[in-house]
C-alpha positions as CSV (number, residue, x, y, z in Angstrom):
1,X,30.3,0.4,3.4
2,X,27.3,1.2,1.7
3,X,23.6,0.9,3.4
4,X,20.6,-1.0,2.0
5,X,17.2,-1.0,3.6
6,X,15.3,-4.4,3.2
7,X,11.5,-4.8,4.1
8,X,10.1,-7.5,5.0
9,X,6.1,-8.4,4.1
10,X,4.1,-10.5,6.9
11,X,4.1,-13.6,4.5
12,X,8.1,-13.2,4.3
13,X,8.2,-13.4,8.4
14,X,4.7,-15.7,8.9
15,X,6.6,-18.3,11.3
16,X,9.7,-19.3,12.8
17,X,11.4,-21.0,9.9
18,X,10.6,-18.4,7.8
19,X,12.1,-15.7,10.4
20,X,15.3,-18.0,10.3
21,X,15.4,-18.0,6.3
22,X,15.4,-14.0,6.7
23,X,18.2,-13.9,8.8
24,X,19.8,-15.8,6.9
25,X,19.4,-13.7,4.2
26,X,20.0,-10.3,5.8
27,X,23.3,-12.3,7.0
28,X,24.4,-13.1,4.3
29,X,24.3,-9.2,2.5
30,X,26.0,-8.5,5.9
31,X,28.7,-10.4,4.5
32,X,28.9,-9.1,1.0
33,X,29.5,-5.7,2.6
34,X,26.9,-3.8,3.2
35,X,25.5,-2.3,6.0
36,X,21.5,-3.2,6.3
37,X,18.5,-2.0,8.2
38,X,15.2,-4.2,7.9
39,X,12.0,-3.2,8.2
40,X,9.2,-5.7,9.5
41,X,5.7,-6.1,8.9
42,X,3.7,-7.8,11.0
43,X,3.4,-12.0,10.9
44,X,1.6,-13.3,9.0
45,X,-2.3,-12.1,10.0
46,X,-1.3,-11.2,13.0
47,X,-2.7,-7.2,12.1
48,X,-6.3,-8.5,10.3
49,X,-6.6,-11.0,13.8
50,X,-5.7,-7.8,16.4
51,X,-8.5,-5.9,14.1
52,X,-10.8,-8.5,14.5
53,X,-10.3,-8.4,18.6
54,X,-10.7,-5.1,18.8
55,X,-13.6,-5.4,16.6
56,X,-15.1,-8.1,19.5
57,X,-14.4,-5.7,22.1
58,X,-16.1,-2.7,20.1
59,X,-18.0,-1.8,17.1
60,X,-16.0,1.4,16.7
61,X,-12.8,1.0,18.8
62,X,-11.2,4.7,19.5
63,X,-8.0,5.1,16.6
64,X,-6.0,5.8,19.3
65,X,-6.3,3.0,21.0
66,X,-6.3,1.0,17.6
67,X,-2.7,2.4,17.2
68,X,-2.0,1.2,20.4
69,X,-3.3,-2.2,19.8
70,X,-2.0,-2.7,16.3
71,X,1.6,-1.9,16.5
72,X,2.4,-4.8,18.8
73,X,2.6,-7.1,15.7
74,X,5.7,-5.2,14.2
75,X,7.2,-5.1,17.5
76,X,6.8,-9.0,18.0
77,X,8.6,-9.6,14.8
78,X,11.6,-7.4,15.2
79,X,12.6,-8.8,18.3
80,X,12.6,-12.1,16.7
81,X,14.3,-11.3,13.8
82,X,17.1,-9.9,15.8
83,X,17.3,-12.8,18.2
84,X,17.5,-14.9,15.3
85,X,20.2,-12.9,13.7
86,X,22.1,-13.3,17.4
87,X,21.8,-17.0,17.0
88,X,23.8,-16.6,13.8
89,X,26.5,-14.4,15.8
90,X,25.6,-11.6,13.6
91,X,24.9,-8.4,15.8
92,X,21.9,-7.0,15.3
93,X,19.7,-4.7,17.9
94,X,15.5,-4.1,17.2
95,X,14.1,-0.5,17.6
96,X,10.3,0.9,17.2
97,X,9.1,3.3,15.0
98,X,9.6,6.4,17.8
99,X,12.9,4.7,18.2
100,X,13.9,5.0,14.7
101,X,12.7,8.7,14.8
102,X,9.9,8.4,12.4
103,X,7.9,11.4,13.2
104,X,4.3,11.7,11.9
105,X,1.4,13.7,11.9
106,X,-1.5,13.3,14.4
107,X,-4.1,11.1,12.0
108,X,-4.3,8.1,13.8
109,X,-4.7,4.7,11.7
110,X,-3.3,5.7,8.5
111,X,-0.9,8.8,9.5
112,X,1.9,10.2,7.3
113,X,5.7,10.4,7.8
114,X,6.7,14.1,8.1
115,X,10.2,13.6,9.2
116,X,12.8,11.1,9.9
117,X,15.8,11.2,12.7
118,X,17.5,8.2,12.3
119,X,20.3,8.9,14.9
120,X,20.5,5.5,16.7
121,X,19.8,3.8,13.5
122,X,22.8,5.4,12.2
123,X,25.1,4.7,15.6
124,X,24.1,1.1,15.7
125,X,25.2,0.5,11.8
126,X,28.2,2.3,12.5
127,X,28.9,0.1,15.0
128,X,28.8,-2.7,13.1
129,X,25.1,-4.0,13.8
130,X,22.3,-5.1,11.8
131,X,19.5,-2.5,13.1
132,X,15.7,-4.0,12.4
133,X,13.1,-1.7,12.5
134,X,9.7,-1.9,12.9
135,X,7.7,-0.9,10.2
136,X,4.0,0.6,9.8
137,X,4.2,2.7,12.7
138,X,5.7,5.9,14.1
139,X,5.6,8.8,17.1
140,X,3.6,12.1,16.1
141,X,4.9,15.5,17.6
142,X,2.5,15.2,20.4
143,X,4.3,11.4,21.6
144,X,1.0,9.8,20.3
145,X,2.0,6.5,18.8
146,X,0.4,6.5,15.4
147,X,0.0,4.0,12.0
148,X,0.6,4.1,8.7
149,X,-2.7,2.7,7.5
150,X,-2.2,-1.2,5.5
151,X,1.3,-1.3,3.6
152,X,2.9,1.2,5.9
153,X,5.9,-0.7,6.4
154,X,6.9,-0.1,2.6
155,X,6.5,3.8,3.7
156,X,8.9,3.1,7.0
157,X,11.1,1.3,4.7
158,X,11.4,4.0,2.0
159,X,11.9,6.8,4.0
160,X,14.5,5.5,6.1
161,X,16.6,4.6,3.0
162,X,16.5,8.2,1.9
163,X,17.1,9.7,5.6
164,X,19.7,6.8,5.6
165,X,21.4,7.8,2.2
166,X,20.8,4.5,1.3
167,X,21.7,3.1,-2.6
168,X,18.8,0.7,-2.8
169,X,15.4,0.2,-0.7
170,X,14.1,-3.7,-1.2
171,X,11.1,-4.1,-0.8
172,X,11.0,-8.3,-0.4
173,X,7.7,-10.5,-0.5
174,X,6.1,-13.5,-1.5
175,X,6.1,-12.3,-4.7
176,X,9.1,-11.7,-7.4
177,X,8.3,-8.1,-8.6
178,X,5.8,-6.5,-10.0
179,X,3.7,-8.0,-12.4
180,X,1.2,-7.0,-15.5
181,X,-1.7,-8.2,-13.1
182,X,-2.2,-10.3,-10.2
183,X,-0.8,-13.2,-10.7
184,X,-3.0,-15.6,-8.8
185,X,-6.0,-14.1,-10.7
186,X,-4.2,-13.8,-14.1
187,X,-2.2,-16.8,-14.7
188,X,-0.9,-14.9,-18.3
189,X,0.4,-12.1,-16.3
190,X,3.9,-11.4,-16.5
191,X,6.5,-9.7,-14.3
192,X,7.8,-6.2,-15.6
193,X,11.3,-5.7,-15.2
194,X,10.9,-2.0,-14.5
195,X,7.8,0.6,-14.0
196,X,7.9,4.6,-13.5
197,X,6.9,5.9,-10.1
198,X,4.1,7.3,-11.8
199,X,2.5,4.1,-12.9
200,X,3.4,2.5,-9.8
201,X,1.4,4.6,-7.6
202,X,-1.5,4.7,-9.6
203,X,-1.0,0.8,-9.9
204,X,-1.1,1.1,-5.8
205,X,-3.8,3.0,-5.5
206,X,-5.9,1.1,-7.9
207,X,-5.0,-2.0,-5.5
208,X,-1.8,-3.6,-6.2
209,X,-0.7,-5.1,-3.0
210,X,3.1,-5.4,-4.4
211,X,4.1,-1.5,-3.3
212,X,2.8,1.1,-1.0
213,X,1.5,4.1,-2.9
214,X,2.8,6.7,-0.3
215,X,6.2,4.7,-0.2
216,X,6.5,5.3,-4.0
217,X,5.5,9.0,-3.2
218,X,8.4,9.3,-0.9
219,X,11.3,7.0,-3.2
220,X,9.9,9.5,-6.3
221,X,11.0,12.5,-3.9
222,X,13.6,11.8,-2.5
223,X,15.4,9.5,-6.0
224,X,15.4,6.3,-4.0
225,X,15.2,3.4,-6.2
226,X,13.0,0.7,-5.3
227,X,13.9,-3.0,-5.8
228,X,10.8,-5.4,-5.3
229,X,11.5,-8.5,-5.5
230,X,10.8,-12.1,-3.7
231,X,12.2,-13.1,-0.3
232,X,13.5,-16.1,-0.9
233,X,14.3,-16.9,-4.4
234,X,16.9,-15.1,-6.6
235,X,15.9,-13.2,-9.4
236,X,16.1,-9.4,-10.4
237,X,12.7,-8.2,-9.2
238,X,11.5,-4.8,-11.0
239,X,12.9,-1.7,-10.4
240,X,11.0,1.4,-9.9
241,X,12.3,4.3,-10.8
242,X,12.3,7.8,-13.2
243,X,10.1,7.7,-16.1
244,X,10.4,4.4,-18.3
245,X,10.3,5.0,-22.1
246,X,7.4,3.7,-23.2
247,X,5.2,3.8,-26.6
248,X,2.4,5.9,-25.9
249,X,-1.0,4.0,-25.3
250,X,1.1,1.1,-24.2
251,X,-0.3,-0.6,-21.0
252,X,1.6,-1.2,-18.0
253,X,-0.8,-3.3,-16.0
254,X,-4.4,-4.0,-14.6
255,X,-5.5,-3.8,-10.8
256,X,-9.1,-3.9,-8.9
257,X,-9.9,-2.9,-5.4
258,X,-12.6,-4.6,-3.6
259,X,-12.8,-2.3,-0.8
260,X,-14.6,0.4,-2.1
261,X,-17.9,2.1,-1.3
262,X,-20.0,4.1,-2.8
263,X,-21.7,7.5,-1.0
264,X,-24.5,9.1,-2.8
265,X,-26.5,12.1,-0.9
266,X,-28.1,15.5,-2.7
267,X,-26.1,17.9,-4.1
268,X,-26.5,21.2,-2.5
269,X,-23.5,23.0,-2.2
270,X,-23.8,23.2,1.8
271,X,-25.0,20.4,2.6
272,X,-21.5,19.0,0.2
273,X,-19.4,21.0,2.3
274,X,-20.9,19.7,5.6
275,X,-20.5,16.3,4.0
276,X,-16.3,16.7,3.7
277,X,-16.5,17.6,7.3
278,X,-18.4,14.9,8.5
279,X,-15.9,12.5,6.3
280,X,-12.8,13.8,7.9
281,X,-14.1,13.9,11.2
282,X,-14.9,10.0,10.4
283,X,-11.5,9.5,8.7
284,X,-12.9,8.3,5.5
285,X,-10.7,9.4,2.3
286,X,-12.3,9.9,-1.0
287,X,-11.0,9.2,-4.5
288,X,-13.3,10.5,-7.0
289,X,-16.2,13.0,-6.7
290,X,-18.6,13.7,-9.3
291,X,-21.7,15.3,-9.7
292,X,-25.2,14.0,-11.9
293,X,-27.8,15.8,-11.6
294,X,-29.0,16.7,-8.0
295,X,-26.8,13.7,-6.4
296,X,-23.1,14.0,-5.9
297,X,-21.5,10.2,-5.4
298,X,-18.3,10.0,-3.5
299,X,-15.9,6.8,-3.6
300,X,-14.5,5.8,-0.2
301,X,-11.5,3.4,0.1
302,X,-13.0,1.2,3.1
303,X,-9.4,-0.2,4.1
304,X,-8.0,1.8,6.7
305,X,-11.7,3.4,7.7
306,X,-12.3,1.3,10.9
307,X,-15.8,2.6,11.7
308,X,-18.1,2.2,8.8
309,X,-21.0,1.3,11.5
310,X,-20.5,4.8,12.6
311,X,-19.8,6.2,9.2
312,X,-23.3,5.0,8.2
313,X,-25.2,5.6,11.2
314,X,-24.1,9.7,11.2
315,X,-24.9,10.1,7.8
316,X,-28.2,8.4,8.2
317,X,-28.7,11.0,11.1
318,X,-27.2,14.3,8.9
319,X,-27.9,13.3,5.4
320,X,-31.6,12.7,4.9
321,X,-31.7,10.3,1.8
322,X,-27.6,9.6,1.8
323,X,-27.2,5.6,0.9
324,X,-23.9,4.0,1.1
325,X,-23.1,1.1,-1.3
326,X,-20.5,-1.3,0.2
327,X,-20.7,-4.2,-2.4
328,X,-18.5,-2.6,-5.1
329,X,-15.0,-2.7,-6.5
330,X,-12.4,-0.6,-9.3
331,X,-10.5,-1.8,-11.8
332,X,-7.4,0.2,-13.1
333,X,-5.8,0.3,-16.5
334,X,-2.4,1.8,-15.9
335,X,-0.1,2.8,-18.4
336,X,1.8,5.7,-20.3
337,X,-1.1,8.3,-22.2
338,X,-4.0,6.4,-21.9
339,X,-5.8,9.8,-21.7
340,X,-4.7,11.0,-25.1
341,X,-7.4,9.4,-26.9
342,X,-10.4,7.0,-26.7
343,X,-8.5,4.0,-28.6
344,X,-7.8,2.3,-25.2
345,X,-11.1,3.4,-23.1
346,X,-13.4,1.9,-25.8
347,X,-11.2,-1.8,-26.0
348,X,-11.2,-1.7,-22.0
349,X,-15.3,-0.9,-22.0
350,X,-16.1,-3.1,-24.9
351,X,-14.0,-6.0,-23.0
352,X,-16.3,-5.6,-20.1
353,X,-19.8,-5.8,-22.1
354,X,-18.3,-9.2,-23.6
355,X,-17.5,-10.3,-20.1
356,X,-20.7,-8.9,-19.5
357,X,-19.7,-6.8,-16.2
358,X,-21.7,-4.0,-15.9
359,X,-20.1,-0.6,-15.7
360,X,-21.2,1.7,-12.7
361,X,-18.9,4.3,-13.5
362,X,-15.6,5.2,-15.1
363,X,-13.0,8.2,-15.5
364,X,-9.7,8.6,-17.5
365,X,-6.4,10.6,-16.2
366,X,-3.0,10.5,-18.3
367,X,-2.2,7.3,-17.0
368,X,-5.0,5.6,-15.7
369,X,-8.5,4.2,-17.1
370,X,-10.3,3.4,-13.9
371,X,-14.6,1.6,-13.8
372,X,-16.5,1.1,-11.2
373,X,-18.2,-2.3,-10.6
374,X,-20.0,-4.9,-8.5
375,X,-17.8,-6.4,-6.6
376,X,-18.0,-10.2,-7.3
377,X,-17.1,-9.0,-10.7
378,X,-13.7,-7.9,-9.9
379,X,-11.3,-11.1,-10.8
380,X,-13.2,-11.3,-14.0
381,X,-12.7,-8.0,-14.7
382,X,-9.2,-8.0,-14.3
383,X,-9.2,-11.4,-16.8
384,X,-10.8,-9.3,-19.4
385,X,-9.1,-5.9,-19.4
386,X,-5.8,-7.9,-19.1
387,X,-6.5,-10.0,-21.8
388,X,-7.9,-7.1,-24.5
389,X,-5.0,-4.7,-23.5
390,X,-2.2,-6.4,-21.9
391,X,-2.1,-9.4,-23.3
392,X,-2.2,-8.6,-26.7
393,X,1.0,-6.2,-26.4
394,X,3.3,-8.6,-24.1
């Protein structure tokens, strides 16, 4: 029998009757013949509501401790997944993220998978069980128990599929696939049947909510195809996969992220270095660093940063003159050569100056066209880069 992961998204698994419909669901690929192991997210808001307790408790709540906190919501759901899958007479047993034998490094909040043991997971499905896993979390080497930072249970998933030797890895939401924009801002948008890893990790890390972008990082190593498609509606989802044969300067899709800031301080080579330092000592990732004149600007995704009270209060105390811009947002233009000449960039910059959205910032790779903006400007953003270069191709 062959073995399929399925993950589960906190909207699939939000109440009770909803748990039900997934069991009924996981039961019923039982009895097609295959083997499955699901991965849960957390219910519903049940991770932004433990964030906002801790928050009550403490303006900067140790990452440790956050860890602890945080992965009860996965463990809540797993256990009643499997008791619902009991009440069905199908056997099915829950296990944690240390249980499962992820393994992960020691960066607490938003760690990464170095390893997977799935030993029991693999006696339980021999045995004839449905195994559910909890996802978004893990054990380091050091028996800390770490997270995955937001859509870490799309990570959990994919890895145990390819530790699993699994054919498929679903990845099952609210949502039938993935689509050439957000669908509840861009009512045009359509789904794609299929998108490369590439595009659909710079799609992720522009701020598509659909897929993880280290879960695509891990199917594109290890060859797992990813299936993402909706819970509870039939329908063949897209698949990610190899490289999809596109025209070049063809868009994919369009995504913003609100959660971005934006670090300025003087650019003297020390006090840059000093800078990283104090960054990773504060946990906060950058995405782009350039340099203009004697200020370098650093964007920080805020998402999994926990402390930007602290964040700002050390660099007020190090950096004399450092600000720290909050209020802003991307937008990514993904698709295949966008880079190879400026036919794209100028229809994606004059689209913005008719929407009249002004431009903080922008930068081009192979596959992505990426501005920086205000942040109340992001929906109509994504309206107008959809419409002058997604629209028009679809």
């Amino acid at each position: 029998m062959s073995i399929v992961v399925q993950k589960y998204g906190g909207s699939s698994i939000a109440d009770v009757e909803r748990i039900r419909k997934v069991a009924d669901r996981i039961a019923a690929t039982r009895e097609a013949g295959q083997r499955v192991c699901a991965v849960v997210s957390a219910m519903g808001d049940t991770t932004d509501e433990l964030l906002a307790l801790a928050q009550r408790v403490s303006g900067t709540p140790p990452r440790r401790e956050l860890d602890m906190l945080l992965s009860a919501g996965e463990r809540i759901s797993m256990a009643l997944l499997s008791m619902a899958l009991h009440e069905r007479g199908v056997p099915a047993i829950s296990f944690t993220g240390s249980q499962s034998g992820i393994i992960t490094d020691d960066a607490h909040a938003n760690a990464r998978i170095i390893e997977v043991r799935p030993h029991r997971v693999h006696e339980e499905l021999e045995r004839g069980k449905v195994v559910i896993v909890a996802g978004y979390q893990g054990v380091s080497r050091n028996r800390e128990v770490t997270t995955l930072g937001r859509g870490g249970s799309d990570t959990t998933a994919v890895a145990l599929a390819a530790a699993l030797g699994a054919e498929t890895c679903e990845i099952c939401s609210d949502v039938d696939g993935v689509y050439s924009a957000d669908p509840r801002v861009v009512l045009e948008a359509k789904r794609l049947p299929d998108v490369s890893y590439e595009e659909m990790q710079e799609l992720a890390e522009g701020g598509a909510k659909v897929l993880n972008a280290q879960a695509v990082e891990f199917a594109k190593r290890s060859g797992i195809v990813i299936v993402a498609r909706a819970s509870f509606t039939a329908g063949e989802g897209t698949l990610v996969r190899k490289q999809i044969a596109r025209p070049m300067g063809t868009v994919a899709a369009v995504a913003s992220e609100r959660d971005i800031a934006l670090l300025s301080v003087k650019a003297a080579p020390q006090s840059l270095c000093e800078l990283a330092e104090l960054l990773d000592a504060h946990h906060a990732r950058s995405t782009y660093v350039w340099q203009d004149g004697t200020r370098a600007s650093f964007l920080l995704p805020l998402e999994n940063l926990h402390g930007v009270a602290a964040l700002r209060s050390a660099l007020a105390k190090n950096f004399e003159g450092a600000t720290l811009d909050e209020d802003l947002a991307t937008l990514s233009v993904v698709g295949v050569g966008l880079g190879a000449s400026h036919r794209s960039l100028r229809a994606a910059l004059e689209s913005l100056s008719r929407a009249k959205i002004a431009v903080k910032g922008a930068w081009t790779t192979a596959l992505k066209l990426g501005f920086l903006v205000d942040k109340r400007d992001a929906e109509k953003g994504v309206r107008a880069l959809h419409a002058a270069l997604v629209q028009t191709a679809i």
